[in-house]
C-alpha positions as CSV (number, residue, x, y, z in Angstrom):
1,X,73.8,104.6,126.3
2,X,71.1,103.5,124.1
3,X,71.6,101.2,121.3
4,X,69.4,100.0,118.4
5,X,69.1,97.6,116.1
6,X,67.5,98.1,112.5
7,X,64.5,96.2,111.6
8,X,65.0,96.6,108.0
9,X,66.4,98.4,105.1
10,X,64.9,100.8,102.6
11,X,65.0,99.8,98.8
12,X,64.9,102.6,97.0
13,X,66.0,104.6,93.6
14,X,68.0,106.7,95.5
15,X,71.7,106.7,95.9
16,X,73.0,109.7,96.5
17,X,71.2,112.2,98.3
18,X,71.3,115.2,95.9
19,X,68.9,113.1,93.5
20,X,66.4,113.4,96.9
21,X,63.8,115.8,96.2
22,X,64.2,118.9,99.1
23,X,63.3,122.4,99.6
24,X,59.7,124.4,99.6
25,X,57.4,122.1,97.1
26,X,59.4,119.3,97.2
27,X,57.5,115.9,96.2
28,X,58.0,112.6,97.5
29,X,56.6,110.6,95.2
30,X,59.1,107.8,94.4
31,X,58.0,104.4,95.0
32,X,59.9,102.0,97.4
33,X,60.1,98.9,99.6
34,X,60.8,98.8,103.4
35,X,62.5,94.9,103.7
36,X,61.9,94.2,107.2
37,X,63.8,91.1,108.7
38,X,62.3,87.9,108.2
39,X,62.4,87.1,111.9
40,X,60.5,90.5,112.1
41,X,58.1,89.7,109.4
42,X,55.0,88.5,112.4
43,X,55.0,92.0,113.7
44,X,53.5,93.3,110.6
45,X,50.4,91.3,111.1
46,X,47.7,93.6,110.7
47,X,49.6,96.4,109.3
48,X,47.3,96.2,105.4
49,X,44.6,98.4,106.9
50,X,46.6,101.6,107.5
51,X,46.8,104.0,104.2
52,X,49.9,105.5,105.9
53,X,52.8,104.2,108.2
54,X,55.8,106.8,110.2
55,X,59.0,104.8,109.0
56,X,61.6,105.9,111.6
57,X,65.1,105.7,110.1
58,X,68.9,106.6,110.5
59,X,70.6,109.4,108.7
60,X,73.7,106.8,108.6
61,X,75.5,109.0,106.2
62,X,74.8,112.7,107.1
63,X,78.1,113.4,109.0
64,X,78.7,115.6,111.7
65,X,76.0,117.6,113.3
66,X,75.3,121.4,112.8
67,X,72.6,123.0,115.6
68,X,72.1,126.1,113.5
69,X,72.0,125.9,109.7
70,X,70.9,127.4,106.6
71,X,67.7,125.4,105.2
72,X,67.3,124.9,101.3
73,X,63.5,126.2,101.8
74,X,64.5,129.9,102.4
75,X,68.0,130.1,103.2
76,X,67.8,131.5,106.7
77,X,69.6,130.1,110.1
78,X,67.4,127.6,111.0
79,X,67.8,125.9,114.8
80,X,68.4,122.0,113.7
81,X,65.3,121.4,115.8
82,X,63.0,123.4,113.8
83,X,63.8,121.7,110.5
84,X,64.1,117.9,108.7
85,X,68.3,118.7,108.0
86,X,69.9,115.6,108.5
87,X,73.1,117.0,110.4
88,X,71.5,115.7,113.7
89,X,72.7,115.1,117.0
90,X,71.2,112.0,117.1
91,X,70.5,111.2,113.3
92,X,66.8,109.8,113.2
93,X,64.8,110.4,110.8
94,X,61.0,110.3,110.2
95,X,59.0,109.9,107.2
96,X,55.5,109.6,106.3
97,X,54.7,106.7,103.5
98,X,51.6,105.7,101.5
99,X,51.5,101.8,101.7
100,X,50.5,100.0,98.9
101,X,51.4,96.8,99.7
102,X,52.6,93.9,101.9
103,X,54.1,90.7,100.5
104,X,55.3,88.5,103.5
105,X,58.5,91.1,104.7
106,X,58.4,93.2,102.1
107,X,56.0,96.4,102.2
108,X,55.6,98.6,99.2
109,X,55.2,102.2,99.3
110,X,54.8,105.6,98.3
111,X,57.0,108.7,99.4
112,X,60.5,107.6,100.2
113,X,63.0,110.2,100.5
114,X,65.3,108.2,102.1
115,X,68.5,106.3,100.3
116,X,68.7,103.0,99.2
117,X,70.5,100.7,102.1
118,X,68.8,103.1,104.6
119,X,68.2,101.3,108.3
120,X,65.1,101.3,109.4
121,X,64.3,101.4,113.5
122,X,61.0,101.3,113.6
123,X,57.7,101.5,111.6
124,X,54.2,103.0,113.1
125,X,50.2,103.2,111.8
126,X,50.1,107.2,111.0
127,X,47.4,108.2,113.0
128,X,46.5,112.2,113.4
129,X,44.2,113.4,116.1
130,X,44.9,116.9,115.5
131,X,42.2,119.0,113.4
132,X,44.4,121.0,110.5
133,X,43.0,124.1,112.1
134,X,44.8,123.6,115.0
135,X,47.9,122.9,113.5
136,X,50.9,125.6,113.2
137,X,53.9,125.3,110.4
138,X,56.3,127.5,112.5
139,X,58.9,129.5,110.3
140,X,57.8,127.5,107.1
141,X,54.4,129.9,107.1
142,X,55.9,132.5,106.0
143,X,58.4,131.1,103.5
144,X,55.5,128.9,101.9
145,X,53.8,132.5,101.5
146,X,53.9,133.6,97.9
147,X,56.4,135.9,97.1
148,X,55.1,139.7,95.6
């Protein structure tokens, strides 16, 4: 068995998750805070220099799983593997944020999509090695293709 513990909470505008933007073009632009735990606060030493952190956080009110589902971006059977639905197995999710901020605990950022009271497990430096060119979008490809 492995258990967690969160390091902090997400503050956000959101509190239910149909005001969450989803779907093909969605934007995450709402502003947020990640409150870490005060006892936690000297592990973000350093952290100001990074434009971009992976927030790592638990769907801790998606409900029972679903391995194959329909997706909102082009409602096809999706494997839950191959898509962001929070209907997980193991309900982690992952995020990429714009940090604007730090004051003591409290980070400030860009690009939540996550609801307000959210745990968090674990926050990382975004760092990318891989060229775009190299990179493949799977099944969203060809529903991101315009439609004639």
């Amino acid at each position: 068995m492995v258990e967690m513990s969160p390091i902090g909470f997400v503050r956000s505008d959101y509190l239910d998750t149909k005001a969450i933007p989803r779907g093909l073009g969605a934007k995450h632009e709402a502003e947020g805070t990640l409150e870490i735990l005060e006892a936690l606060a000297p592990g973000l030493q350093d952290i100001e220099g990074f434009s971009h952190l992976f927030v790592i956080w638990v769907f801790d009110r998606a409900g029972d799983y679903e391995l194959v589902g329909k997706n909102p971006t082009d409602q096809k059977p999706h494997g839950v593997f191959a898509t962001r639905s929070p209907r997980r197995p193991n309900p982690i999710g992952l995020t990429v944020v714009e940090l604007l901020g730090r004051d003591g605990n409290l980070l400030k950022v860009k690009g939540i999509d996550m609801l307000d009271g959210t745990p968090i497990l674990d926050i990382k430096p975004y760092l990318s090695g891989i060229p775009p060119e190299r990179l493949r979008r799977g099944w969203l490809a060809e529903a991101e293709k315009p439609m004639l």
